[in-house]
Each structure stands twice: as C-alpha cells, then as structure tokens.
PDB file with one MODEL, atoms N, CA, C and O in Angstrom:
MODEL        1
ATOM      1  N   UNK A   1       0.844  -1.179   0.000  1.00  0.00           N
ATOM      2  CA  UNK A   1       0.000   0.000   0.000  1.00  0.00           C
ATOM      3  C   UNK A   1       0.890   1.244   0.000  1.00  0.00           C
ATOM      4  O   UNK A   1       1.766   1.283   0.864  1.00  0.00           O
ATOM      5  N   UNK A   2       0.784   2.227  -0.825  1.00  0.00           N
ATOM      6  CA  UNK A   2       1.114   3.086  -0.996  1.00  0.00           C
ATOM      7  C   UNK A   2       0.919   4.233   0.444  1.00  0.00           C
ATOM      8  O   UNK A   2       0.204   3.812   1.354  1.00  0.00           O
ATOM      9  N   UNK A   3       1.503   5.521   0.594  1.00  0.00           N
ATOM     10  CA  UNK A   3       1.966   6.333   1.171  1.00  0.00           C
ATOM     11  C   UNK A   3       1.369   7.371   0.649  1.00  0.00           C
ATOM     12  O   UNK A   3       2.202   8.030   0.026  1.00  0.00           O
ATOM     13  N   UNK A   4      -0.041   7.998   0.587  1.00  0.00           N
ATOM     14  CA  UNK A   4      -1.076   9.013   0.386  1.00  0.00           C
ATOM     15  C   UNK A   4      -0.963  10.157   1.245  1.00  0.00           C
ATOM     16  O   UNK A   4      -1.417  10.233   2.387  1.00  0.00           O
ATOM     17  N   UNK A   5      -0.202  11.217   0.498  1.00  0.00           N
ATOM     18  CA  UNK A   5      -0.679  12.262   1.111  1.00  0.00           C
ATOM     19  C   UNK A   5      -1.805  13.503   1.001  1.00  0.00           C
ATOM     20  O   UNK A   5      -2.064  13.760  -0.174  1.00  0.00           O
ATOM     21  N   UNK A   6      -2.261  14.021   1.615  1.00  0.00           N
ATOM     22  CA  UNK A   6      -3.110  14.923   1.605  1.00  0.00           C
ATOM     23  C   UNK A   6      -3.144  16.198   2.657  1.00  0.00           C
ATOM     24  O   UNK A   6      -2.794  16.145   3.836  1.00  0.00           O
ATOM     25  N   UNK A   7      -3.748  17.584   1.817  1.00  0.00           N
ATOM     26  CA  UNK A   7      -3.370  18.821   2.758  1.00  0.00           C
ATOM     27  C   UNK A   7      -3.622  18.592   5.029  1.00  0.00           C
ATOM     28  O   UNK A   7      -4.116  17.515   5.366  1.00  0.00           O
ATOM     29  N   UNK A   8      -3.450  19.068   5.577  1.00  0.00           N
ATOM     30  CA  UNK A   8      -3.604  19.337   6.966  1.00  0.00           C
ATOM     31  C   UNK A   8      -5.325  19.727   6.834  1.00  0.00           C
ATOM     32  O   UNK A   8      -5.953  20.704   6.425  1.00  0.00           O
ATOM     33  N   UNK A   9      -5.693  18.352   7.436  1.00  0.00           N
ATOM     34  CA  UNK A   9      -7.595  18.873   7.836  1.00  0.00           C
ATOM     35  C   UNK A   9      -7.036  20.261   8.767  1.00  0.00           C
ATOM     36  O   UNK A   9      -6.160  20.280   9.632  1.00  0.00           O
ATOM     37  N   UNK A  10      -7.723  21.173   8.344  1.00  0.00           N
ATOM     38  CA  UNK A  10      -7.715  22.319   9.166  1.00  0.00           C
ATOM     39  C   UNK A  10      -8.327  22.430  11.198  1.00  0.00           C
ATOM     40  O   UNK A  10      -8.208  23.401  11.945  1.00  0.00           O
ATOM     41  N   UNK A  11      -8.952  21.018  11.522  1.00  0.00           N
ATOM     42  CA  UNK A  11      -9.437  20.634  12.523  1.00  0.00           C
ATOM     43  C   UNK A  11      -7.958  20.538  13.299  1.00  0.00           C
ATOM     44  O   UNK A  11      -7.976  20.610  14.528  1.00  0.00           O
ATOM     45  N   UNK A  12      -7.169  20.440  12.873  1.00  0.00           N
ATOM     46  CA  UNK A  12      -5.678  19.670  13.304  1.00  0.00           C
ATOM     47  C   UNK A  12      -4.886  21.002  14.119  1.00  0.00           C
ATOM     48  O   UNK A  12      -4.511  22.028  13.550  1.00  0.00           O
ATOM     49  N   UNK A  13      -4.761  20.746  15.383  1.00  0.00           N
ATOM     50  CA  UNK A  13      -3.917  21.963  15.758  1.00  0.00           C
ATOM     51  C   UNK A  13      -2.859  21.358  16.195  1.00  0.00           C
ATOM     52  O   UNK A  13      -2.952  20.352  16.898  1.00  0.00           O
ATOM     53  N   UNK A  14      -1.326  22.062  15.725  1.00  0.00           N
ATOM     54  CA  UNK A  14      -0.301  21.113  16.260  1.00  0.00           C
ATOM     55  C   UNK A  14       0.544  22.439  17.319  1.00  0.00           C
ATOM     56  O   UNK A  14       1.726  22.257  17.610  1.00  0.00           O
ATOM     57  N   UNK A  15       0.114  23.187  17.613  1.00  0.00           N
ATOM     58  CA  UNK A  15       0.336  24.225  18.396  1.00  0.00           C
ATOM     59  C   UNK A  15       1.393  23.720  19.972  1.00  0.00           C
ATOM     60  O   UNK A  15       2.554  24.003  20.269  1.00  0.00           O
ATOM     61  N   UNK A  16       0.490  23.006  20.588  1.00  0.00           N
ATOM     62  CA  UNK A  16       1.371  22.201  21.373  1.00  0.00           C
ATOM     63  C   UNK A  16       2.214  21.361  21.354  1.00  0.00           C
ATOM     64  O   UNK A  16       2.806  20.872  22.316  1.00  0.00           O
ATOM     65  N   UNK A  17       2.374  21.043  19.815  1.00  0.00           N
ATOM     66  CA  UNK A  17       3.659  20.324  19.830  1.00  0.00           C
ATOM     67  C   UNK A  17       4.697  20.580  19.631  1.00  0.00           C
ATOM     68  O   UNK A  17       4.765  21.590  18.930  1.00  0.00           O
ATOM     69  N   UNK A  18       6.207  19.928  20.052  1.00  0.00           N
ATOM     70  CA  UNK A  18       7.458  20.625  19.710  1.00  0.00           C
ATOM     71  C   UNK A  18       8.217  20.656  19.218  1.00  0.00           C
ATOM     72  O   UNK A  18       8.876  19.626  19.363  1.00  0.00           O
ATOM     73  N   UNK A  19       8.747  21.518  18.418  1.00  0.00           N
ATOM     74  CA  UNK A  19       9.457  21.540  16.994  1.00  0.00           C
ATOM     75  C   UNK A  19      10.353  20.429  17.061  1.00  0.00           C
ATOM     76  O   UNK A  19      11.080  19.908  17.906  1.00  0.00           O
ATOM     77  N   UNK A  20       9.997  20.232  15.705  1.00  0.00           N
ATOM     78  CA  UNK A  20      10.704  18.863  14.856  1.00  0.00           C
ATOM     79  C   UNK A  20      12.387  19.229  14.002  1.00  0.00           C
ATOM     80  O   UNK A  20      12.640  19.788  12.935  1.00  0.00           O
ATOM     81  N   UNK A  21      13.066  18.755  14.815  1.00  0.00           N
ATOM     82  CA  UNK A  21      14.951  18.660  13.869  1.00  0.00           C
ATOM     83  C   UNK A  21      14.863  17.504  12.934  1.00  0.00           C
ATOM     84  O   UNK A  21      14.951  17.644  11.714  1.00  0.00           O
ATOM     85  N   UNK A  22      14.728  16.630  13.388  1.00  0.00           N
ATOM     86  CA  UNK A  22      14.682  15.478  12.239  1.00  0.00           C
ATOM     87  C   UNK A  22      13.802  13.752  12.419  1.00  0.00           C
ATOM     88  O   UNK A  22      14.600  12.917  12.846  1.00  0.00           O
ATOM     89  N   UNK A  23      13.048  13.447  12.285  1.00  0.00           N
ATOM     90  CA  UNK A  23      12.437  12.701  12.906  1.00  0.00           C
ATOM     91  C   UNK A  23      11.975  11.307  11.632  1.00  0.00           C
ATOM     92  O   UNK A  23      11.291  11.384  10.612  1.00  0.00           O
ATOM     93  N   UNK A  24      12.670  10.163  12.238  1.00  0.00           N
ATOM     94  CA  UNK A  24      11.969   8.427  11.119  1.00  0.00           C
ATOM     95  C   UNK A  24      11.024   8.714  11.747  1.00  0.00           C
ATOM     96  O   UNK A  24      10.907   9.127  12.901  1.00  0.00           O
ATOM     97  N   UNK A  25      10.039   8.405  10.671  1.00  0.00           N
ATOM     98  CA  UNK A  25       8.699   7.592  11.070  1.00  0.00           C
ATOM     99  C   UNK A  25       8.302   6.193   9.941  1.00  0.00           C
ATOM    100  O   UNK A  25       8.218   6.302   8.717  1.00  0.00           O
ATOM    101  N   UNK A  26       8.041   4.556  10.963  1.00  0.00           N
ATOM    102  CA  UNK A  26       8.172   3.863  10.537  1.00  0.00           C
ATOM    103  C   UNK A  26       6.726   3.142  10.216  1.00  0.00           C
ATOM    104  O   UNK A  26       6.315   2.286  11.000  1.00  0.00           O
ATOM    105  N   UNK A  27       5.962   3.503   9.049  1.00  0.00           N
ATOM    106  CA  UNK A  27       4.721   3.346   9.169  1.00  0.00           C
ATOM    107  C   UNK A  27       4.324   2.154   9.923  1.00  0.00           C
ATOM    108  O   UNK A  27       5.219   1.325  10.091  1.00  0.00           O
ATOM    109  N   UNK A  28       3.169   1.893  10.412  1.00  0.00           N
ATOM    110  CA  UNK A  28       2.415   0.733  11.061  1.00  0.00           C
ATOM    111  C   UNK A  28       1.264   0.870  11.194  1.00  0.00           C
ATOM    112  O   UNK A  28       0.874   0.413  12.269  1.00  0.00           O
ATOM    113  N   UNK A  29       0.449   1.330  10.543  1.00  0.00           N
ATOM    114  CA  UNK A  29      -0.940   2.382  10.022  1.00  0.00           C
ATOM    115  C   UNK A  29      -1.432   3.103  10.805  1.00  0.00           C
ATOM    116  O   UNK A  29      -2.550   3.107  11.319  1.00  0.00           O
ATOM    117  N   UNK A  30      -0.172   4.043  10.957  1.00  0.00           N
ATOM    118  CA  UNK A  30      -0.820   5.385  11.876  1.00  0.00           C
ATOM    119  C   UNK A  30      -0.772   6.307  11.330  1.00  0.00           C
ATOM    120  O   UNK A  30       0.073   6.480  10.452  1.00  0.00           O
ATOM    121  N   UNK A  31      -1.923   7.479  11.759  1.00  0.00           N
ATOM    122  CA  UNK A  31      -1.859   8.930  11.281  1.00  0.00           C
ATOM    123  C   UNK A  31      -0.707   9.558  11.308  1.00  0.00           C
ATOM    124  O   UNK A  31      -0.039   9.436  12.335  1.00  0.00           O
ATOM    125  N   UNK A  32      -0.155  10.428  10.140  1.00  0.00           N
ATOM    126  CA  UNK A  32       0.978  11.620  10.791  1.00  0.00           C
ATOM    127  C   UNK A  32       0.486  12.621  10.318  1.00  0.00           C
ATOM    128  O   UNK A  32      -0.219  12.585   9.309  1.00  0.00           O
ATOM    129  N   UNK A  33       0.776  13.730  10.981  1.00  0.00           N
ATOM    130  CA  UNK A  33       0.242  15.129  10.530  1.00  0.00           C
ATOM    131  C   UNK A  33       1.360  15.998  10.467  1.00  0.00           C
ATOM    132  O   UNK A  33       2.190  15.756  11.343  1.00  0.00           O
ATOM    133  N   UNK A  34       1.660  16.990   9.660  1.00  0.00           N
ATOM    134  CA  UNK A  34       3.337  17.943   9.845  1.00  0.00           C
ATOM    135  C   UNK A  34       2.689  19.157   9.127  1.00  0.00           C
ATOM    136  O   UNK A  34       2.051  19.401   8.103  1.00  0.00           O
ATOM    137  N   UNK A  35       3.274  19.881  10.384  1.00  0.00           N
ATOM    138  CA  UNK A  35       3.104  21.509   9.662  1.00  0.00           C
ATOM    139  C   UNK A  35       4.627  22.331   9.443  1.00  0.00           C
ATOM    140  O   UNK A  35       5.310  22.488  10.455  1.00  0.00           O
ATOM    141  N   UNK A  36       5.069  22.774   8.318  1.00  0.00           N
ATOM    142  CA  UNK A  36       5.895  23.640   8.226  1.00  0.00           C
ATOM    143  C   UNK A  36       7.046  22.619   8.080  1.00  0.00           C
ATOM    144  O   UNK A  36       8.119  23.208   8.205  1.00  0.00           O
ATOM    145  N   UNK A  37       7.205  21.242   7.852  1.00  0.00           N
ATOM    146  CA  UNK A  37       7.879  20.300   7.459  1.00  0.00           C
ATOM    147  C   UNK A  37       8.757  19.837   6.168  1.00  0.00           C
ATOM    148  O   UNK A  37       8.220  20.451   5.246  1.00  0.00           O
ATOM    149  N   UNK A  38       9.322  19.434   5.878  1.00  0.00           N
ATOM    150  CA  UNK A  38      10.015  19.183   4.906  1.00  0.00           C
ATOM    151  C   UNK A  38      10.141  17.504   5.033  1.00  0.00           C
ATOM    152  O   UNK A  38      10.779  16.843   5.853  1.00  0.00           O
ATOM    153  N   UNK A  39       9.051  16.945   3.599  1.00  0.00           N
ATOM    154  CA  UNK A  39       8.624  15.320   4.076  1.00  0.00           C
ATOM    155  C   UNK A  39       9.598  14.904   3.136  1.00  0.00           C
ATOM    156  O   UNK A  39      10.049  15.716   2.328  1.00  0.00           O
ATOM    157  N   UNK A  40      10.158  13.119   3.170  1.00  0.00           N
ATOM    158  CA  UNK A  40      10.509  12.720   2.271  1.00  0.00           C
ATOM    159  C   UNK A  40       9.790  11.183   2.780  1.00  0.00           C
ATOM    160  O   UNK A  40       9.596  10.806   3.936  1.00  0.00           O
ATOM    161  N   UNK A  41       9.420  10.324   1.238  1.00  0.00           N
ATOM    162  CA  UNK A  41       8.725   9.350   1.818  1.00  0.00           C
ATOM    163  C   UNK A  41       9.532   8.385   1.107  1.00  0.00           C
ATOM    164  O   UNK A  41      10.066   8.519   0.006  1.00  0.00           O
ATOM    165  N   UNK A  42       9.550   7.146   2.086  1.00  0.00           N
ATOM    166  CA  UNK A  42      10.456   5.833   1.458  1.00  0.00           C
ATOM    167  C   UNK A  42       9.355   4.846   1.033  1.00  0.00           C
ATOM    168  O   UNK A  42       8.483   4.619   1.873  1.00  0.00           O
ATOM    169  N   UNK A  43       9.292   4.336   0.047  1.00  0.00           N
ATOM    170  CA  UNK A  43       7.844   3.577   0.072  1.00  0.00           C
ATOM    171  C   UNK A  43       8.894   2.124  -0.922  1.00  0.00           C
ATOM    172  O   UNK A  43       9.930   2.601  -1.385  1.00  0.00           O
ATOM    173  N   UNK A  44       8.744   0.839  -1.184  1.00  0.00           N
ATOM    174  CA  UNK A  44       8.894  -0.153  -1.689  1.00  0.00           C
ATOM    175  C   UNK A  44       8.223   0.172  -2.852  1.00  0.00           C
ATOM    176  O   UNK A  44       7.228   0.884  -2.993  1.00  0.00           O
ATOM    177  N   UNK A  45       8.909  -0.458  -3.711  1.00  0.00           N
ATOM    178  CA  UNK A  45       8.128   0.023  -5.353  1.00  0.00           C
ATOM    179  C   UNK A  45       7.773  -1.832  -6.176  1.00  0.00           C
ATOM    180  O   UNK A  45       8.879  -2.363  -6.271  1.00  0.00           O
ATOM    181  N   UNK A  46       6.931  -2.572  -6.587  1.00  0.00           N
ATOM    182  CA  UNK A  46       6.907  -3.177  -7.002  1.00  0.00           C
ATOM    183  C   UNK A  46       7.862  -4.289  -7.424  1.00  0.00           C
ATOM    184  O   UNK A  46       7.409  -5.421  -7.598  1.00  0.00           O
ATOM    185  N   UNK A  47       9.105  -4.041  -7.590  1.00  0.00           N
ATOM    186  CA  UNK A  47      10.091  -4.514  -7.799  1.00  0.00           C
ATOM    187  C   UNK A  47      11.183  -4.993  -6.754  1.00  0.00           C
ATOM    188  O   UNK A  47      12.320  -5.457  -6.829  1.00  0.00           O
ATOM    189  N   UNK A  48      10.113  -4.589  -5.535  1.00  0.00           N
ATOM    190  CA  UNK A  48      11.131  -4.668  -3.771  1.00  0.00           C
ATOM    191  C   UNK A  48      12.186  -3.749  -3.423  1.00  0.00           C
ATOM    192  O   UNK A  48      13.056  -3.780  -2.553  1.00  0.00           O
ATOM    193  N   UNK A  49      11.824  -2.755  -4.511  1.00  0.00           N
ATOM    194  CA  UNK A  49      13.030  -2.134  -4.502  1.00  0.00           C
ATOM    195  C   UNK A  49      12.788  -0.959  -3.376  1.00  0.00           C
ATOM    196  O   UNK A  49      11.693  -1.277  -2.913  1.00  0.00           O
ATOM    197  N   UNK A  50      13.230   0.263  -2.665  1.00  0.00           N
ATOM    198  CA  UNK A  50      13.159   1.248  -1.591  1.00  0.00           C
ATOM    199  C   UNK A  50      13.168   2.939  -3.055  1.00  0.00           C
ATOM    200  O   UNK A  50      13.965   3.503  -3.803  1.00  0.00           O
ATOM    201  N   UNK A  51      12.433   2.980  -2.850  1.00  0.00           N
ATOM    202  CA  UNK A  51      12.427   4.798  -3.776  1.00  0.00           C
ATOM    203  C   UNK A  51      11.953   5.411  -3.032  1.00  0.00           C
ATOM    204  O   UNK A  51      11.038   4.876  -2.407  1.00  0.00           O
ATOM    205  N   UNK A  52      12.264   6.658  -2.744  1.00  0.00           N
ATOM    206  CA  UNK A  52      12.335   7.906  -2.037  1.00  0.00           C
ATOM    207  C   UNK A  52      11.493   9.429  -2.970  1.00  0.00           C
ATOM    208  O   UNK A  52      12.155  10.015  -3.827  1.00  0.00           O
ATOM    209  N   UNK A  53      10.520   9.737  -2.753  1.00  0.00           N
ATOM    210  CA  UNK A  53      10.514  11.070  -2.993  1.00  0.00           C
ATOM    211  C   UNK A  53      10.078  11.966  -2.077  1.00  0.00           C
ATOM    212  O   UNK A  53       9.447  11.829  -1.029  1.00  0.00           O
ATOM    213  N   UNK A  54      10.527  12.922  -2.653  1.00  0.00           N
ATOM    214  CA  UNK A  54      10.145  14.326  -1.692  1.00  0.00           C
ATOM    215  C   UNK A  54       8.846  15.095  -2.089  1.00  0.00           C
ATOM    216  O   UNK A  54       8.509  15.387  -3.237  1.00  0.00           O
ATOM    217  N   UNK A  55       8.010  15.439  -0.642  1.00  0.00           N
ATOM    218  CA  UNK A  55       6.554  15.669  -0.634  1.00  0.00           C
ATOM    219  C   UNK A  55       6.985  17.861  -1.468  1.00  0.00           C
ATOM    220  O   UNK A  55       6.761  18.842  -0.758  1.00  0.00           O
ATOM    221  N   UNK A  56       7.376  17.952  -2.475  1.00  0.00           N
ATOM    222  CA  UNK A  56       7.622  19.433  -2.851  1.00  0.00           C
ATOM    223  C   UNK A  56       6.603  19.703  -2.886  1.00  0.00           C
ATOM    224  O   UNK A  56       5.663  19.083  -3.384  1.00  0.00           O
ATOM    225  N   UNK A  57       6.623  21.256  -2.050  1.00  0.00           N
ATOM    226  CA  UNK A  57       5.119  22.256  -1.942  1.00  0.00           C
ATOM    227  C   UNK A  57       4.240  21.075  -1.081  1.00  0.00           C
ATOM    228  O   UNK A  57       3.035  20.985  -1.321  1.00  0.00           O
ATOM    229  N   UNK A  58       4.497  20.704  -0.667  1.00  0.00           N
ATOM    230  CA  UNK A  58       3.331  20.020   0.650  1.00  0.00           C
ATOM    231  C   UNK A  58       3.860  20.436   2.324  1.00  0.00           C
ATOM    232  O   UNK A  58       3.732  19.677   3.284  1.00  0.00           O
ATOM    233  N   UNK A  59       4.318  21.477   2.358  1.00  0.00           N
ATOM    234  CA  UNK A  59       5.190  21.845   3.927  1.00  0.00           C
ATOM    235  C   UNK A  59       3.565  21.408   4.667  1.00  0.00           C
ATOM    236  O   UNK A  59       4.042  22.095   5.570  1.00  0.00           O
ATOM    237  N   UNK A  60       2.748  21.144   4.950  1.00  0.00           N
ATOM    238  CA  UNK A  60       1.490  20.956   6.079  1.00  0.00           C
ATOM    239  C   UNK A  60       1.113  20.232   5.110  1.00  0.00           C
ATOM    240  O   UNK A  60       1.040  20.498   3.910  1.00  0.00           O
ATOM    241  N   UNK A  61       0.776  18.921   5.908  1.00  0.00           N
ATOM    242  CA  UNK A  61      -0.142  17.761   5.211  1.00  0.00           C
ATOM    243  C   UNK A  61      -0.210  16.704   6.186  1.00  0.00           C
ATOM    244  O   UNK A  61       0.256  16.843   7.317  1.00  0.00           O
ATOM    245  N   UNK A  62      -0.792  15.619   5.776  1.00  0.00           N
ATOM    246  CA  UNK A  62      -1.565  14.326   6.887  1.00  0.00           C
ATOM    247  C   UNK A  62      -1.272  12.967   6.111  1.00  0.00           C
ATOM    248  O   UNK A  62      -0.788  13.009   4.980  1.00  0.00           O
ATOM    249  N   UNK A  63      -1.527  11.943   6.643  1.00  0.00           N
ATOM    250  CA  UNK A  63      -1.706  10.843   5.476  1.00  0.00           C
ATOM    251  C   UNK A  63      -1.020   9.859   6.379  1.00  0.00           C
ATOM    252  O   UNK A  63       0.073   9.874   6.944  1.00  0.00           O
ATOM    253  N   UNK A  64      -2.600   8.487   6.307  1.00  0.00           N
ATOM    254  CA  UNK A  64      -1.834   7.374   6.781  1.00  0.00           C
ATOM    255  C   UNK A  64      -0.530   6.867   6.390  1.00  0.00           C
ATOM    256  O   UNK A  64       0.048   7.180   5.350  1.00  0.00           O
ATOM    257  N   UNK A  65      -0.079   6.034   7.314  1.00  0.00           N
ATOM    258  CA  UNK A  65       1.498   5.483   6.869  1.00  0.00           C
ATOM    259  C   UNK A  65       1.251   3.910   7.244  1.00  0.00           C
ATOM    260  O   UNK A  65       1.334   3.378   8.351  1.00  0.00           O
ATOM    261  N   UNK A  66       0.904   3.300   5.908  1.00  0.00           N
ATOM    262  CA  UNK A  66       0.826   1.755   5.965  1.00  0.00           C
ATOM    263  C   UNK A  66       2.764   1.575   6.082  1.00  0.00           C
ATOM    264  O   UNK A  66       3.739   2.313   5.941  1.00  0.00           O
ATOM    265  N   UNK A  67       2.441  -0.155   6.486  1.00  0.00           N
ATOM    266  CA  UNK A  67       3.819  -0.588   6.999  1.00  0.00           C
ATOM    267  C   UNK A  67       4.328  -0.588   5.726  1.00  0.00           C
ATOM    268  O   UNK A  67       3.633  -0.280   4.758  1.00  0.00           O
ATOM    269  N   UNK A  68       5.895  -1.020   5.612  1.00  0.00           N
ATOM    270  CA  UNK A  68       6.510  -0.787   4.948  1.00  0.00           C
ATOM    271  C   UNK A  68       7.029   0.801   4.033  1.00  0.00           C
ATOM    272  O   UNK A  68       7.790   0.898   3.070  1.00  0.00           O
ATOM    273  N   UNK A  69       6.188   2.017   4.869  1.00  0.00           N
ATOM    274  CA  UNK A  69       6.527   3.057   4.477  1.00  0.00           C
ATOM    275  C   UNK A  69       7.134   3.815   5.514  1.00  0.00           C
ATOM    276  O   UNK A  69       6.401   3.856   6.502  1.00  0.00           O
ATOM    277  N   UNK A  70       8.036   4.335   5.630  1.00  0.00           N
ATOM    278  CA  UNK A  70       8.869   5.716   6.065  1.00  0.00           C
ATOM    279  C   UNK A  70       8.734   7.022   5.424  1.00  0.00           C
ATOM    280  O   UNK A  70       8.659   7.531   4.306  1.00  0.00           O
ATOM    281  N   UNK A  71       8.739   7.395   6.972  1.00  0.00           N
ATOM    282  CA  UNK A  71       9.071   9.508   6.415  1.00  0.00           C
ATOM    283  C   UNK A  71       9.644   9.794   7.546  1.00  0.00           C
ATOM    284  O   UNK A  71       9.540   9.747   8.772  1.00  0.00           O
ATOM    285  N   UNK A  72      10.779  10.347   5.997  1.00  0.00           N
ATOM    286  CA  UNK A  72      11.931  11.084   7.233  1.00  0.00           C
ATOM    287  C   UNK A  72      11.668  12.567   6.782  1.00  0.00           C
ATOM    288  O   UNK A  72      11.614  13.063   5.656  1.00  0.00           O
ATOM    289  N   UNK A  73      11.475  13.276   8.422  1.00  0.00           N
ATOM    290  CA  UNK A  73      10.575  14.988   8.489  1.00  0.00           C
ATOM    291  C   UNK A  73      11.911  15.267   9.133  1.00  0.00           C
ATOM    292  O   UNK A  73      12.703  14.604   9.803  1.00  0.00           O
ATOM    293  N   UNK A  74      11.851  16.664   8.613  1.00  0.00           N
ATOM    294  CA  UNK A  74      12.848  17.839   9.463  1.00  0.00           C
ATOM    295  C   UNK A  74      12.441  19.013   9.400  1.00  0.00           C
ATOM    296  O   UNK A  74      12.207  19.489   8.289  1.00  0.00           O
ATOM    297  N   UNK A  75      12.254  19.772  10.552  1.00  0.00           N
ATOM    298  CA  UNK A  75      11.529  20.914  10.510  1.00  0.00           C
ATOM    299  C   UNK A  75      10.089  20.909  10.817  1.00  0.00           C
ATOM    300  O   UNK A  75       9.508  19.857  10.548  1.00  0.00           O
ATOM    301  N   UNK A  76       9.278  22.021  11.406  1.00  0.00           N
ATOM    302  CA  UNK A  76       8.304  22.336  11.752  1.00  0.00           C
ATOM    303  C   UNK A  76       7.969  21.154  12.777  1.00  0.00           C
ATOM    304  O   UNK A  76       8.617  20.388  13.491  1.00  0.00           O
ATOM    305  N   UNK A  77       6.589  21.407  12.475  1.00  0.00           N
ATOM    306  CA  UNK A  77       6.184  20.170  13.500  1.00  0.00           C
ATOM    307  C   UNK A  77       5.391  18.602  13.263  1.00  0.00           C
ATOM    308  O   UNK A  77       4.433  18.603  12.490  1.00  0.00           O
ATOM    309  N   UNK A  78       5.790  17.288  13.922  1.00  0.00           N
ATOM    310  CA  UNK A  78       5.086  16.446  13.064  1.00  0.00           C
ATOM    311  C   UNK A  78       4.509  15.804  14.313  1.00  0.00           C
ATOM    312  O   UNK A  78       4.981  16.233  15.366  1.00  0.00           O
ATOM    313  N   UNK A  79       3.373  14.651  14.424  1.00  0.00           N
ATOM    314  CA  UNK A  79       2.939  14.013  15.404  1.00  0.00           C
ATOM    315  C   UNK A  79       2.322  12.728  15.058  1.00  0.00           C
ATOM    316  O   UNK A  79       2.044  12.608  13.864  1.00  0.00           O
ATOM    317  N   UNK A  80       2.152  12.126  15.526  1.00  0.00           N
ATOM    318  CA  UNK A  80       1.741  10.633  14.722  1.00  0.00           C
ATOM    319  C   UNK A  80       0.238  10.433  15.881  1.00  0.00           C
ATOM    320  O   UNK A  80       0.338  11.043  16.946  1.00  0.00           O
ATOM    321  N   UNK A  81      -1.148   9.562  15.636  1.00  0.00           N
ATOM    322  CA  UNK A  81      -1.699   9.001  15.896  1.00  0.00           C
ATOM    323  C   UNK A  81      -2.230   7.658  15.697  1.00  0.00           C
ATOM    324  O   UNK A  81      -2.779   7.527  14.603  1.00  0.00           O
ATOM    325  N   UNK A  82      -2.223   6.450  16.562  1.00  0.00           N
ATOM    326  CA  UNK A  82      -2.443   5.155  16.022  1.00  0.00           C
ATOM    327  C   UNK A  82      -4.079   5.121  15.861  1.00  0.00           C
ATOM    328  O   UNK A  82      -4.634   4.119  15.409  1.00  0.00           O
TER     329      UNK A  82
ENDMDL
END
C-alpha cells in the first residue's frame, strides 16, 4: 500500500507540539500530521526495490502510513496518531 498524502484537515492543531529537527517515522498504520515540514517518503516500489521522494510544496499535510513506508521529516512540527 502506498503512502497518500493529503493537505492538513484544518481541525488539526499542532500548536502544542514541539518543533521537529529530524524525525523516522516507521509506518504501522498510523496517522501523521506535519506543519511547516520538509517530508521525504520511502515507500517499496513493485520490484522490492526502496524509492524515495520528496513531498515538494506540501510543507502541512496528513496521510496514513501503511507498513513498509517511512518519512523522514525535518523541521516544523510532526505528530503521529495510532
């Protein structure tokens, strides 16, 4: 399963949380949410192989993280929910 992102539901306040330097996240189908972030997502590609792209122009966005996907965030703020 792929690694879907989509903008920050505006319901989402990450106000209390505290700034992000660099942070794995190792999917296991939990929510992540990042504001002001800089995403890059590792996802398995058909071939077993590991490809990497970068979420450009998405600094605030959400999106489950089925297993086998990673995001490595730096900057702003990110938070995960199971």
């Amino acid at each position: 399963m792929a690694f879907e992102e989509k903008p920050l539901d505006s319901s989402i306040n990450l106000d209390a949380v505290l700034e992000n330097r660099v942070t794995m996240i190792v999917g296991k189908g939990q929510m992540v949410y990042w504001q002001g972030s800089n995403v890059t997502v590792y996802e398995i590609d058909d071939e077993g192989r590991e490809q990497a792209r970068k979420l450009v122009g998405m600094p605030n966005g959400q999106g489950l993280a089925p297993e086998g996907v990673k995001l490595y965030i730096t900057k702003g703020k990110v938070t995960e929910q199971s």
